[in-house]
Chimera marker file (.cmm) of the C-alpha trace (Angstrom):
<marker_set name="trace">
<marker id="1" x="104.261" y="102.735" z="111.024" r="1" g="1" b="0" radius="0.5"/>
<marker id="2" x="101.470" y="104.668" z="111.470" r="1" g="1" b="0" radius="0.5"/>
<marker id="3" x="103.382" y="107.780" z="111.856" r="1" g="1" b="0" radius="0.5"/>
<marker id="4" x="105.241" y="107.224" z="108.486" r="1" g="1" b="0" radius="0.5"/>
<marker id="5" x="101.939" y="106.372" z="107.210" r="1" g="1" b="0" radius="0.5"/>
<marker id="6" x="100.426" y="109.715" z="107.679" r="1" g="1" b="0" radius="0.5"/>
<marker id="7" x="103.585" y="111.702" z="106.861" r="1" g="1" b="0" radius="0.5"/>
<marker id="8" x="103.643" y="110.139" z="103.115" r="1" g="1" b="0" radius="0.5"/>
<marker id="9" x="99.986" y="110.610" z="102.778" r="1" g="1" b="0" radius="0.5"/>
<marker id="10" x="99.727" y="113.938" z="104.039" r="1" g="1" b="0" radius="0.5"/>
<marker id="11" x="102.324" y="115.421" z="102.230" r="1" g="1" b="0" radius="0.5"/>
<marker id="12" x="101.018" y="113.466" z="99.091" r="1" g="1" b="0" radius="0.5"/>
<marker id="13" x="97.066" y="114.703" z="99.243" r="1" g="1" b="0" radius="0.5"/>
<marker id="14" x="98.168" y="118.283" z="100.234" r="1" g="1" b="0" radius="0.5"/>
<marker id="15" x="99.720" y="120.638" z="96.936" r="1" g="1" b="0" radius="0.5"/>
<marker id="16" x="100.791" y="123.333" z="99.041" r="1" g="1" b="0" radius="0.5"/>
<marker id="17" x="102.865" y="120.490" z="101.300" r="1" g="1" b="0" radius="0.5"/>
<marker id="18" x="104.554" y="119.966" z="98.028" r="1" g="1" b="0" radius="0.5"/>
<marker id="19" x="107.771" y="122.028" z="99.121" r="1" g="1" b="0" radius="0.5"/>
<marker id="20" x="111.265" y="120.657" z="99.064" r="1" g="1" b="0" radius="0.5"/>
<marker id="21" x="111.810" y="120.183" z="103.153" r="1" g="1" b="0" radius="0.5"/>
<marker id="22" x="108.550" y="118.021" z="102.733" r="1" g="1" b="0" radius="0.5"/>
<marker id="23" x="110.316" y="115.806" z="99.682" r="1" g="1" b="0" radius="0.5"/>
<marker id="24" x="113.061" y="115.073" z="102.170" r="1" g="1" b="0" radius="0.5"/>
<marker id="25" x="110.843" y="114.436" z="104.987" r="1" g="1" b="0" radius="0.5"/>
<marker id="26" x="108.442" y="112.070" z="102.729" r="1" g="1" b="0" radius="0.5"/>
<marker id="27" x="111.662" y="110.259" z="101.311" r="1" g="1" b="0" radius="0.5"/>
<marker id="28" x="112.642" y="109.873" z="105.516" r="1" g="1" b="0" radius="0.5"/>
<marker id="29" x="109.300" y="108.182" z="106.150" r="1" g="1" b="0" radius="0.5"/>
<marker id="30" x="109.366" y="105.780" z="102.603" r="1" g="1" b="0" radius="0.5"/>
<marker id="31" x="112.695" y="104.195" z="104.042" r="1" g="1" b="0" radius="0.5"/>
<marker id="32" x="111.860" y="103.975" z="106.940" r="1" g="1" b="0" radius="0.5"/>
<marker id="33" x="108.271" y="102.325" z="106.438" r="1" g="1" b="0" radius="0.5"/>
<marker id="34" x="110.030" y="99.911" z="104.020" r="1" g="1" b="0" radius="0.5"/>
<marker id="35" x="113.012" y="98.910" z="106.505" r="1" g="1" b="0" radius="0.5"/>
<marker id="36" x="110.368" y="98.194" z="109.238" r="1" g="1" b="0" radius="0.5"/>
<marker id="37" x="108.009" y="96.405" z="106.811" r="1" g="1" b="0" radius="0.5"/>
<marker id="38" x="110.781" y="94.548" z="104.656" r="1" g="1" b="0" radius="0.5"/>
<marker id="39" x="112.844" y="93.314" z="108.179" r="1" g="1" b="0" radius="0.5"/>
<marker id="40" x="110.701" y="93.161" z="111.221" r="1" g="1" b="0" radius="0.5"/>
<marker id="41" x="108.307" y="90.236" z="109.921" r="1" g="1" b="0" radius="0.5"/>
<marker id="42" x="110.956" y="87.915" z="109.329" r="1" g="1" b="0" radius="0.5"/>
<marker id="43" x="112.979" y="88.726" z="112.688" r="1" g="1" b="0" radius="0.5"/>
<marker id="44" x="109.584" y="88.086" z="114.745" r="1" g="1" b="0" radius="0.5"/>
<marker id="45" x="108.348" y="84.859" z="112.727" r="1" g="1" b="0" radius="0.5"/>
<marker id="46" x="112.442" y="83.796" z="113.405" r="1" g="1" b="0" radius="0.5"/>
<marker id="47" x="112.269" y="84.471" z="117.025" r="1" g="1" b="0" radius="0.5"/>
<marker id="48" x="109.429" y="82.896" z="117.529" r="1" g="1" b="0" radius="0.5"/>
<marker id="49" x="110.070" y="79.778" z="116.082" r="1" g="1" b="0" radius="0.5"/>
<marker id="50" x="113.859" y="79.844" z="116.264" r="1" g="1" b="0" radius="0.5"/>
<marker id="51" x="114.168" y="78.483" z="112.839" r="1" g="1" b="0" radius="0.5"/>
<marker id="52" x="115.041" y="80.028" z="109.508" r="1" g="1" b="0" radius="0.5"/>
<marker id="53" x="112.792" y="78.507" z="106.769" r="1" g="1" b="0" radius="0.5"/>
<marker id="54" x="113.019" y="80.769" z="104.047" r="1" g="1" b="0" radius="0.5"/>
<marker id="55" x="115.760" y="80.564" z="101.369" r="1" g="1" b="0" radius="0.5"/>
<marker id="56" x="119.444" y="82.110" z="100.984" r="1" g="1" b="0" radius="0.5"/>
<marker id="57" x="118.240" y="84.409" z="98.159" r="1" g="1" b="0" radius="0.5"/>
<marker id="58" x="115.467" y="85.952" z="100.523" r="1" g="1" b="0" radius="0.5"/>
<marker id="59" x="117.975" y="86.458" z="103.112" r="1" g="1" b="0" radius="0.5"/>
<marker id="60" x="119.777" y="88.164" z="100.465" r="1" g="1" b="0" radius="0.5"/>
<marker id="61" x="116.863" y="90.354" z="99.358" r="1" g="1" b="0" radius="0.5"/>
<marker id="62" x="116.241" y="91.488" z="103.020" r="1" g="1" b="0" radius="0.5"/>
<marker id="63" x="119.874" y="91.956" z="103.649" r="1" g="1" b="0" radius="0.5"/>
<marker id="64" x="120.010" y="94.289" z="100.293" r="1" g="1" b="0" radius="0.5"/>
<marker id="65" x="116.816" y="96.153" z="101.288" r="1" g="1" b="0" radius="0.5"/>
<marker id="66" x="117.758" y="96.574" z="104.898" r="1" g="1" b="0" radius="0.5"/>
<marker id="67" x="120.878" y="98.245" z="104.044" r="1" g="1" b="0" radius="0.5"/>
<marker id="68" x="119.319" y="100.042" z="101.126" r="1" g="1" b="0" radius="0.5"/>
<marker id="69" x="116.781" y="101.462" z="103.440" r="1" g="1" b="0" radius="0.5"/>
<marker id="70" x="119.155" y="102.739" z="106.184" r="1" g="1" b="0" radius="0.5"/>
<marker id="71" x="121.158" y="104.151" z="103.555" r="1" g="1" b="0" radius="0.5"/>
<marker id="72" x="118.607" y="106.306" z="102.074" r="1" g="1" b="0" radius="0.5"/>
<marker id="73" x="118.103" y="107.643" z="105.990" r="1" g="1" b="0" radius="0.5"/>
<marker id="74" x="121.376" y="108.791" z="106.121" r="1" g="1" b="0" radius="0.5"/>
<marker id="75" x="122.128" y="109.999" z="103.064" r="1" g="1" b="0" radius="0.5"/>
<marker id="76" x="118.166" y="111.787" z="103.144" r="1" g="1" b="0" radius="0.5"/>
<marker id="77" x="119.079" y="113.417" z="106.294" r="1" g="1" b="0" radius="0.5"/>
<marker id="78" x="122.236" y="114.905" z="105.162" r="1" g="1" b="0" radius="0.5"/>
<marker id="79" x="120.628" y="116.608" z="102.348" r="1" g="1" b="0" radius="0.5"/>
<marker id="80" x="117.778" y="117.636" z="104.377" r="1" g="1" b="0" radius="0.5"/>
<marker id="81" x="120.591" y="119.299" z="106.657" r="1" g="1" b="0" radius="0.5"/>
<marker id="82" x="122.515" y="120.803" z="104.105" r="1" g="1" b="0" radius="0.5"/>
<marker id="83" x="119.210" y="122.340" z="102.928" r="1" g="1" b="0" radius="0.5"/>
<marker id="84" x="118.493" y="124.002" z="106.092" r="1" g="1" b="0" radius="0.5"/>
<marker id="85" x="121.639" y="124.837" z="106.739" r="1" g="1" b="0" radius="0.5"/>
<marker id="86" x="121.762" y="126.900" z="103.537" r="1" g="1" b="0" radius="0.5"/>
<marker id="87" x="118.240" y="128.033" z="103.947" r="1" g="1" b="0" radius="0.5"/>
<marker id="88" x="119.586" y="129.830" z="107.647" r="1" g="1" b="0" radius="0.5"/>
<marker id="89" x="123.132" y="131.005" z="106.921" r="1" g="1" b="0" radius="0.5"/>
<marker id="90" x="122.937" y="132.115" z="103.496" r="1" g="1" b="0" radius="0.5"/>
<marker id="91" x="119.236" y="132.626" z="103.213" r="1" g="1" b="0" radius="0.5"/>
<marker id="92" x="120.088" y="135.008" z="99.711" r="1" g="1" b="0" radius="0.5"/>
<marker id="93" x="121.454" y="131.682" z="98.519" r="1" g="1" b="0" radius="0.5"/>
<marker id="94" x="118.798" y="129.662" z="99.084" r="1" g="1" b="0" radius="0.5"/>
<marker id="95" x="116.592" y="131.224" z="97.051" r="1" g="1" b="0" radius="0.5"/>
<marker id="96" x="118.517" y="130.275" z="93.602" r="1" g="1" b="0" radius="0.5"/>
<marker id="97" x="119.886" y="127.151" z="95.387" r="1" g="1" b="0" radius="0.5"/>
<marker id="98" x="117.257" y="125.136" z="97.256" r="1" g="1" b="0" radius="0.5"/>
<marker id="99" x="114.429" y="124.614" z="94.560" r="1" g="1" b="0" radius="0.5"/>
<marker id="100" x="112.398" y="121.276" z="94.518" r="1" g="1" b="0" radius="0.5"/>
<marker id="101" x="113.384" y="120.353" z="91.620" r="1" g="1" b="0" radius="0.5"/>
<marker id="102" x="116.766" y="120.234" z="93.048" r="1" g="1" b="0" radius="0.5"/>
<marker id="103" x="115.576" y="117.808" z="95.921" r="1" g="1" b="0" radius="0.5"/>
<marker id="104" x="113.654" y="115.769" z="94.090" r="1" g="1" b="0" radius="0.5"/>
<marker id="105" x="116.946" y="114.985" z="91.893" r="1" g="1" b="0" radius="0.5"/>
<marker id="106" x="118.879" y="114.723" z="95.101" r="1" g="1" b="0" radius="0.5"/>
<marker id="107" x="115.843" y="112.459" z="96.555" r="1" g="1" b="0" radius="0.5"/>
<marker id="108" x="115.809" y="110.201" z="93.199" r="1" g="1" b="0" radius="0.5"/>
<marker id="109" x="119.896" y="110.111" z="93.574" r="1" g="1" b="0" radius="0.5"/>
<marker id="110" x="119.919" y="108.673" z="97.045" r="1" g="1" b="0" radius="0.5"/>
<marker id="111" x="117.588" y="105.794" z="96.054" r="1" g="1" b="0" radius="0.5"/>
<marker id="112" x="118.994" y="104.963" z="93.145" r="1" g="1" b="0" radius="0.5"/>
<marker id="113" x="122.976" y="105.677" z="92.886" r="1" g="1" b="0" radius="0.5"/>
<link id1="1" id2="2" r="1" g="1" b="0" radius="0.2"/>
<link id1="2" id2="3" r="1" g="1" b="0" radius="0.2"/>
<link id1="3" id2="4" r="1" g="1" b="0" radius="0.2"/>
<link id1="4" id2="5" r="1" g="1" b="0" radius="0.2"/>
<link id1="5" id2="6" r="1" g="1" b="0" radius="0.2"/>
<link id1="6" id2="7" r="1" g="1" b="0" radius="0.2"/>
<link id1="7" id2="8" r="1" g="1" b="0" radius="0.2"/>
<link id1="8" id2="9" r="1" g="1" b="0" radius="0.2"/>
<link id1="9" id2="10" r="1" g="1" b="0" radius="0.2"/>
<link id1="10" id2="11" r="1" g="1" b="0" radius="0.2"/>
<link id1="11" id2="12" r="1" g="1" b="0" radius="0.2"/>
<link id1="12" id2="13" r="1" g="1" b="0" radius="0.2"/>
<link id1="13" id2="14" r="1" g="1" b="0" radius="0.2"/>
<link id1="14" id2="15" r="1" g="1" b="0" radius="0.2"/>
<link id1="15" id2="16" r="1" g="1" b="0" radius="0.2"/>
<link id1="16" id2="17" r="1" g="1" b="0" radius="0.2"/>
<link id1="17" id2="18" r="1" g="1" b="0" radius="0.2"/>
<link id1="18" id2="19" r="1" g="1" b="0" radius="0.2"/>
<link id1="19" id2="20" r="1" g="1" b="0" radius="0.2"/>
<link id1="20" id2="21" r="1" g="1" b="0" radius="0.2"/>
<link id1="21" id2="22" r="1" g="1" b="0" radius="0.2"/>
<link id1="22" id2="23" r="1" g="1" b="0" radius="0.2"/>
<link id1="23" id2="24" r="1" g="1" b="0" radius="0.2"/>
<link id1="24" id2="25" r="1" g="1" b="0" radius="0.2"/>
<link id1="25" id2="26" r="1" g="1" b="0" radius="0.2"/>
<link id1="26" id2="27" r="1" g="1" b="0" radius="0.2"/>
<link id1="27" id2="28" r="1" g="1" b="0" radius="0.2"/>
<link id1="28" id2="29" r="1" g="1" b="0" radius="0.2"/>
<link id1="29" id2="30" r="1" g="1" b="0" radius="0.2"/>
<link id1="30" id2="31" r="1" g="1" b="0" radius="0.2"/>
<link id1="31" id2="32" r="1" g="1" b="0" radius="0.2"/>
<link id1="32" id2="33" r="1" g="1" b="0" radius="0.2"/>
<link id1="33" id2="34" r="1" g="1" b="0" radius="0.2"/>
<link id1="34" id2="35" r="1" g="1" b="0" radius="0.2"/>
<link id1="35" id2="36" r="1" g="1" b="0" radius="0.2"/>
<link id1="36" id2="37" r="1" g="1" b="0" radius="0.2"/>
<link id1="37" id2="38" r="1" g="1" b="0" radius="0.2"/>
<link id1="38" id2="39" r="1" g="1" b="0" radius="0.2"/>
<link id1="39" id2="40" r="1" g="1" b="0" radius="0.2"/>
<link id1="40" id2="41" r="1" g="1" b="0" radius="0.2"/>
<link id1="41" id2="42" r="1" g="1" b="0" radius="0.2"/>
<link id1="42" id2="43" r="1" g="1" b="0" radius="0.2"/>
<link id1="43" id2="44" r="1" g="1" b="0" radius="0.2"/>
<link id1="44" id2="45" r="1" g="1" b="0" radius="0.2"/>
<link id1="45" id2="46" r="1" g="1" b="0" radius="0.2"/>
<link id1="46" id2="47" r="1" g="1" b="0" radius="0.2"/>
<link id1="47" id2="48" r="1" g="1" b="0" radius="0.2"/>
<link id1="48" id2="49" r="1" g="1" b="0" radius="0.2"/>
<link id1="49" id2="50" r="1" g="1" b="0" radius="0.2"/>
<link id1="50" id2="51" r="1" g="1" b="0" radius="0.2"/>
<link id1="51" id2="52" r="1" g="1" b="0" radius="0.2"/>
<link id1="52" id2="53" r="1" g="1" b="0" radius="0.2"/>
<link id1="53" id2="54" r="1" g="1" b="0" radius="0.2"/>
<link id1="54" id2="55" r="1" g="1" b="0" radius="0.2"/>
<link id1="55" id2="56" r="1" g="1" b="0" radius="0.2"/>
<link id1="56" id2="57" r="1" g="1" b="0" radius="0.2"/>
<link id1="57" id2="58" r="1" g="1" b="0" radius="0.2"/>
<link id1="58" id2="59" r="1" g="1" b="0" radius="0.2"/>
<link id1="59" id2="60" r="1" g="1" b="0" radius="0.2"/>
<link id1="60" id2="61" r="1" g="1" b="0" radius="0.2"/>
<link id1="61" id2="62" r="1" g="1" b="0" radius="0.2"/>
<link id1="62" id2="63" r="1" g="1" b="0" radius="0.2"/>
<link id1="63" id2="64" r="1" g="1" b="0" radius="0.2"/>
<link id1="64" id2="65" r="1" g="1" b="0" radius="0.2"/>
<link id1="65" id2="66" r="1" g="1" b="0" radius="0.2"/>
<link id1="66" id2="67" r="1" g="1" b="0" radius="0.2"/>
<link id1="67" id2="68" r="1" g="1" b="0" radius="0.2"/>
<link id1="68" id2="69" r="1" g="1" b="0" radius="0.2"/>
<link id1="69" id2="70" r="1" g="1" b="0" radius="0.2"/>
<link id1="70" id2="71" r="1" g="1" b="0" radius="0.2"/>
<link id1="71" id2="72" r="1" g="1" b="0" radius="0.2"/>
<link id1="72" id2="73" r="1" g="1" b="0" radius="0.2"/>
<link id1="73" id2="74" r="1" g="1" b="0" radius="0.2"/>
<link id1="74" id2="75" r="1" g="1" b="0" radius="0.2"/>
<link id1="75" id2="76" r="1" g="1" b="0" radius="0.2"/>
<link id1="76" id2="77" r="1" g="1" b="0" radius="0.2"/>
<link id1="77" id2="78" r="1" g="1" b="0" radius="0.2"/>
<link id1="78" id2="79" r="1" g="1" b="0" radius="0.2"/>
<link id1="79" id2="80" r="1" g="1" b="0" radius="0.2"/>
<link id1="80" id2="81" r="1" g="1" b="0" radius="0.2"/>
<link id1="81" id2="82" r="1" g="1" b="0" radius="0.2"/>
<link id1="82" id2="83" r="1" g="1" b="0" radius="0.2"/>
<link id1="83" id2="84" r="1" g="1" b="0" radius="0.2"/>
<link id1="84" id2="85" r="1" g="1" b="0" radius="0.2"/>
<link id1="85" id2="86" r="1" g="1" b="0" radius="0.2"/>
<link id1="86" id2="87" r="1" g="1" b="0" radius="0.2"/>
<link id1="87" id2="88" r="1" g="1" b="0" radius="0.2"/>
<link id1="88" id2="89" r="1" g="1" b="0" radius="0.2"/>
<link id1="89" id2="90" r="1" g="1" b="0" radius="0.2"/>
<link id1="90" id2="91" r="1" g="1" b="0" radius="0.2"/>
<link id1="91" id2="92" r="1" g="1" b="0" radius="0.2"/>
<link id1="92" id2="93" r="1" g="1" b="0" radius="0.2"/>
<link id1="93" id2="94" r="1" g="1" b="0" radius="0.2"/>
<link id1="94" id2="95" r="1" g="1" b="0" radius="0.2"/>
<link id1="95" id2="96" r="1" g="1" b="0" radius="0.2"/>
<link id1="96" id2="97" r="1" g="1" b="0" radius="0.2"/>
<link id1="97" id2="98" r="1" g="1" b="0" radius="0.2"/>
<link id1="98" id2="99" r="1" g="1" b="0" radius="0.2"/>
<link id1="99" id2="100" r="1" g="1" b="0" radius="0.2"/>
<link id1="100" id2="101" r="1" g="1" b="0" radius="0.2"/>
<link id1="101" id2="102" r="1" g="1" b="0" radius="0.2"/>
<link id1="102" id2="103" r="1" g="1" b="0" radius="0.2"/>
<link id1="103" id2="104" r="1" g="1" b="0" radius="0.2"/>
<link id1="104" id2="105" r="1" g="1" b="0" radius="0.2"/>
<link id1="105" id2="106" r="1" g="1" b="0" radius="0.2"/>
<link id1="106" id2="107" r="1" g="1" b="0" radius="0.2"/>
<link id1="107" id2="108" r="1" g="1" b="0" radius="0.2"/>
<link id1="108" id2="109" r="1" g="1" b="0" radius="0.2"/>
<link id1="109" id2="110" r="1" g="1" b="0" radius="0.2"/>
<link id1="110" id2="111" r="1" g="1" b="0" radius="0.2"/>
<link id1="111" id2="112" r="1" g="1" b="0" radius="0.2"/>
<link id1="112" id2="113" r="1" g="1" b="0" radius="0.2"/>
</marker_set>
C-alpha cells in the first residue's frame, strides 16, 4: 500500500515525472491500491468471524471491482510492454509513436472499455 501510495503521489507532484512510462506505471499502482483496498477488508473481517454479513449486491460490487482491478493490471502491463518494446527495437518509431497523449488514451481505454 504504501508503495503504491508513493508511486501515485510522486509521479503526481513531480511535472517532469509526467512522461508516458510513468502514466502506465501510475495506472499499475491505482489498480492495484484499489484491488487491495476494495477486497482485502472484507476477506479479513470474513475470516475472522467466519460469517458473511454484508449483502448479495456488495458481494457483487467487490466481485465487479476485483476483476475490474486485475484487469486493468494486465491489460496496463501489456501496453506498458508494447511501449518499451517499441521504444528499444524501433527507437525511430517511437518518437512519432509513443507520445503521452497516446498513453493516456490507452490508460483511459483500459479502465473504461
Amino acid at each position: 500500500v504504501i508503495g503504491n501510495v508513493s508511486t501515485c503521489v510522486v509521479i503526481a507532484r513531480n511535472r517532469h515525472m509526467h512522461t508516458a512510462t510513468n502514466y502506465y506505471l501510475f495506472s499499475l499502482a491505482i489498480s492495484d491500491l484499489l484491488l487491495l483496498v476494495s477486497g482485502l477488508p472484507n476477506e479479513i473481517y470474513n475470516l475472522w468471524t467466519k460469517t458473511y454479513v454484508f449483502s448479495e449486491a456488495f458481494c457483487i460490487l467487490i466481485g465487479f471491482t476485483a476483476e475490474a482491478c486485475a484487469n486493468a493490471t494486465v491489460l496496463t502491463i501489456t501496453a506498458f510492454t508494447v511501449e518499451r518494446y517499441v521504444a528499444i527495437c524501433h527507437p525511430f518509431l517511437s518518437h512519432t509513436v509513443s507520445k503521452l497523449s497516446r498513453a493516456v488514451k490507452f490508460i483511459v481505454f483500459i479502465w473504461f472499455a
